[in-house]
C-alpha positions, 0 to 999 in steps of 0.5 A: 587194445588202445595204440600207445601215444608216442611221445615227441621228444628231443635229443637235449632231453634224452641226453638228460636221463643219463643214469642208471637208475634213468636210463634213455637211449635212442635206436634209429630215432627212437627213444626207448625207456630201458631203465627198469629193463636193463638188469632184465637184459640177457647180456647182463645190466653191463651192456648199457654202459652208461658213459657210453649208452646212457642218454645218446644214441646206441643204434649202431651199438644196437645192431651190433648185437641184435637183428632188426626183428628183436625190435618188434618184440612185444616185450621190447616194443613196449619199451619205446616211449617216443621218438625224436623231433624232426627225424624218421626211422630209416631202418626196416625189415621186409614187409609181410608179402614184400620182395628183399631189396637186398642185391642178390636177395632175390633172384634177379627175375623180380629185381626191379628193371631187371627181365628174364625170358622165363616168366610170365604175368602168372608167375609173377602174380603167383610169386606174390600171393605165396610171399604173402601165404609163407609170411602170414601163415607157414613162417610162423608155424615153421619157426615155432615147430622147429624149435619143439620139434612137432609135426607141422601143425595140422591147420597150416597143413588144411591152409596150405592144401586149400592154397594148392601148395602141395598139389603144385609142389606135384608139378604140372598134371591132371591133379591139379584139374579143378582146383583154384590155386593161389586164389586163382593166381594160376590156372591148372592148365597154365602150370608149368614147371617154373610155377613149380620153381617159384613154389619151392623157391617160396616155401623154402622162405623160412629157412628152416630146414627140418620144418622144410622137409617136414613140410609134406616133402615125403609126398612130393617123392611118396605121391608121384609113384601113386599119381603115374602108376598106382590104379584109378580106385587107389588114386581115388582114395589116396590122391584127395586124402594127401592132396585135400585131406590132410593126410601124409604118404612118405616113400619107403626106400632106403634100408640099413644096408639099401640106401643109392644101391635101390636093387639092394633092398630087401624087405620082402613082399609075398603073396597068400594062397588065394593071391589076393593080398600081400604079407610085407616083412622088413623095415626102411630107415632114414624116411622124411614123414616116416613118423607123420605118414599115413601112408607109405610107398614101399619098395619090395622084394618080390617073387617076380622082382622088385616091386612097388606097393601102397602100405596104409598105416595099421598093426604091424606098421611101426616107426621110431624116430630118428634123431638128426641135426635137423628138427623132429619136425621132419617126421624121419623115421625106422620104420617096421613091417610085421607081416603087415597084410595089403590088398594086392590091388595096392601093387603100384605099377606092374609086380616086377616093374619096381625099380623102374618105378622107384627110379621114375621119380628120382629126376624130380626129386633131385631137381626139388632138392637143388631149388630149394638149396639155391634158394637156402643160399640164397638167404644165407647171402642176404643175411651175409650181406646186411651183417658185413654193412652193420657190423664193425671191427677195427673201427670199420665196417666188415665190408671195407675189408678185402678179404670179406668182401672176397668171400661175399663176391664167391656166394654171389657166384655160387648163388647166381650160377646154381640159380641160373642152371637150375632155371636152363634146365627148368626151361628143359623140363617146360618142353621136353616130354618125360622120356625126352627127360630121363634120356637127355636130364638125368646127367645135367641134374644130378651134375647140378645138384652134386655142383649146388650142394658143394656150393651151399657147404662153401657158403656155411663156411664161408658164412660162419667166418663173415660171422664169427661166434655168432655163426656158431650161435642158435639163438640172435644175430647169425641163428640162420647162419648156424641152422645152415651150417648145421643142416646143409648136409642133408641135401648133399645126402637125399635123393643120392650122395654127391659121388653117385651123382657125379658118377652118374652125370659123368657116365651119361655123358660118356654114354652119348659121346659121338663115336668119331669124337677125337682130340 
């Protein structure tokens, strides 16, 4: 397709195709042609008020009203028929594969003059080959699923698995042995956990919360048991089918009446007469893939106790969904097992040992949900801090306001303060061996995870009234506001409520007190 010849054109001449029926106007030192568009317009034909718009300059009407992206609409980008003599465009969004220039619109690590003892050259090089991976092949397809509710499309999936992305969301481990990751960004023997930090953080671009979860999040909790307890023939078949394969595993834990109290479950697994299979009877609610899953790692009830067991998708597996605040696109489901019959070598660790083994995981989930909160702030801010500077009220930016600029002012604390205790603890993580992990972090990140989901509740209020009605809006300017504010419970519910959690940070704490401790 041939690129269309802009005009050069002056404001004198602009200013002459004032009427209705010849109607200029000029956006950041562009000269759009709206005369036929404007009864076209959404708004009505009455927003291109013609003694005020007609012929003059509207960008700071225009950006009163729309975000920058509405600009590079096809539809709307073919309105633009030249640009004015002698002047350039001064606004811009992120380029495709580039940081915010935002302040605080990322984390301080990749501001320029800014250092940190925490990453080196291979986070950085992997920073920047995910950016461009999540703007050219996820964002799309995470906007686009959101909003029709489907499973994450089938060919991102293939992409994202080809990149490494899932088996990095895994952590450091011998998964990863092999593989090329990032295009080579990383190695697998230099993974570590901030690598992990910085794929969450990546992936979590979009801000799309349900396509986020859908996004294969019910393998990074449903793998890992399979990964650390499962045999080497069912790691054989499960890990490359998950990993390379496409295939979806969820983990199947709460129940109705099962949901923290994990020892309350009570679908039963029994074993028939000649012990070599197992009959699983009872159903799990609330599961993220629950509706995509191949796979599912179901917590039982067994004769020697609680025990975990890999349940491939057959007859007698059903799963309905769930209707959420959030998207479809997460796959959460009820799901039923009918004297479902599985291979007894399918037992994922020892028949007994399930709650050990359904715990084993919590520590990495909990931190999983508190990165890619703080990164969802994270966003919320920089959108926050772009309107208050365009938006005007009483003649005067939002900004010049005190009463705003004391609410932006407590986002950067609470973005800042999540971001930097998450990295203290990440740093932990880096050097600590899993029972050092479980013994000494346990506490530190289900208190951390309790502070940042309270903190992302305070930010979608706080965001919503910087907004007004349009952060109450799904559509235009303040649609991530309203997304947020909509979804940003979710993360104070999974991988364990803010009460339990809080309890349980405090409780450990208590448990490690000195014993001569004294006021």
């Amino acid at each position: 397709m041939a690129t269309k010849t802009l005009k050069i054109i002056s404001r004198e001449e602009v200013a002459k195709h004032n009427t209705p029926d010849d109607l200029w106007i000029i956006v950041d030192a562009k000269v759009y042609d709206v005369s036929r568009f404007k009864d076209l317009h959404p708004g009505g034909a009455s927003v291109f008020r013609v003694e005020e718009i007609a012929g003059q300059d509207a960008t700071e009407a225009f950006y009163g009203l729309h975000r920058h992206e509405v600009l590079k609409r096809p539809q709307y980008a073919r309105l633009q028929i030249g640009k004015i003599e002698g002047e350039e465009s001064i606004i811009f969004s992120r380029e495709v594969g580039t940081n915010s220039e935002v302040p605080y619109g990322e984390p301080s690590w990749l501001g320029k003059g800014f250092h940190s003892p925490y990453y080196k050259e291979s986070h950085r090089r992997l920073q920047r080959e995910l950016r461009k991976f999540v703007d050219e092949v996820i964002m799309p397809d995470a906007f686009a699923r959101e909003g029709d509710g489907k499973r994450p499309s089938q060919d991102v999936i293939k992409a994202a698995n080809d990149f490494g992305i899932l088996a990095m969301r895994m952590g450091p481990g011998k998964h990863l042995k092999g593989l090329t990751l990032a295009n080579g960004a990383v190695t697998p023997e230099e993974f570590d956990c901030f690598h992990e930090f910085i794929v969450l953080q990546e992936i979590a671009l979009p801000g799309q919360r349900g396509y986020s979860d859908g996004f294969q999040s019910g393998c990074v909790i449903g793998l890992s048991p399979v990964l650390n307890f499962a045999s080497p023939t069912v790691q054989a078949k499960v890990v490359p089918d998950v990993l390379q394969n496409g295939k979806f595993i969820a983990l199947a834990i709460s129940e109705a009446f099962a949901g923290s109290d994990v020892a309350g479950i009570q679908t039963t697994a029994k074993k028939t007469e000649d012990g070599k299979h197992w009959i699983v009877n009872g159903h799990k609610k609330w599961i993220t893939n629950g509706m995509w899953a191949d796979y599912f790692t179901v917590g039982c009830k067994t004769e020697k106790g609680h025990t975990v067991i890999l349940v491939e998708r057959q007859d007698g597996v059903e799963t309905k969904p769930i209707k959420t605040s959030y998207s479809p696109t997460a796959g959460t489901a009820l799901v039923t097992f009918e004297d479902v019959k599985v291979p007894v070598e399918n037992t994922i660790g020892k028949e007994g040992d399930g709650i050990y083994v359904m715990l084993s995981n919590f520590n990495h989930e909990r931190w999983m949900i508190t990165v890619l909160a703080a990164r969802c702030q994270r966003i919320i801010l920089e959108d926050c801090l772009k309107w208050v500077n365009q938006r005007k009220a009483f003649g005067k930016p939002l900004s010049s306001q005190a009463v705003v600029r004391s609410k932006i002012a407590r986002m950067v604390a609470r973005v800042e303060s999540t971001h930097n205790w998450l990295e203290n603890i990440t740093m932990q993580m880096c050097h600590m061996s899993y029972k050092e992990q479980a013994a000494k972090l346990a506490g530190p990140i289900a208190l951390a995870k309790m502070y940042a989901t309270q903190c992302s509740q305070d930010i979608a209020e706080d965001a919503v009234q910087v907004f007004g009605g349009r952060g109450i809006t799904q559509t235009g300017m303040g649609h991530a506001i309203e997304h947020f504010h909509r979804t940003v419970t979710f993360d104070t519910i999974l991988g364990g409520t803010e009460d339990v959690l809080g309890d349980l940070g405090v409780r450990q704490a208590i448990r490690q007190m000195p014993k001569n401790a004294r006021l």
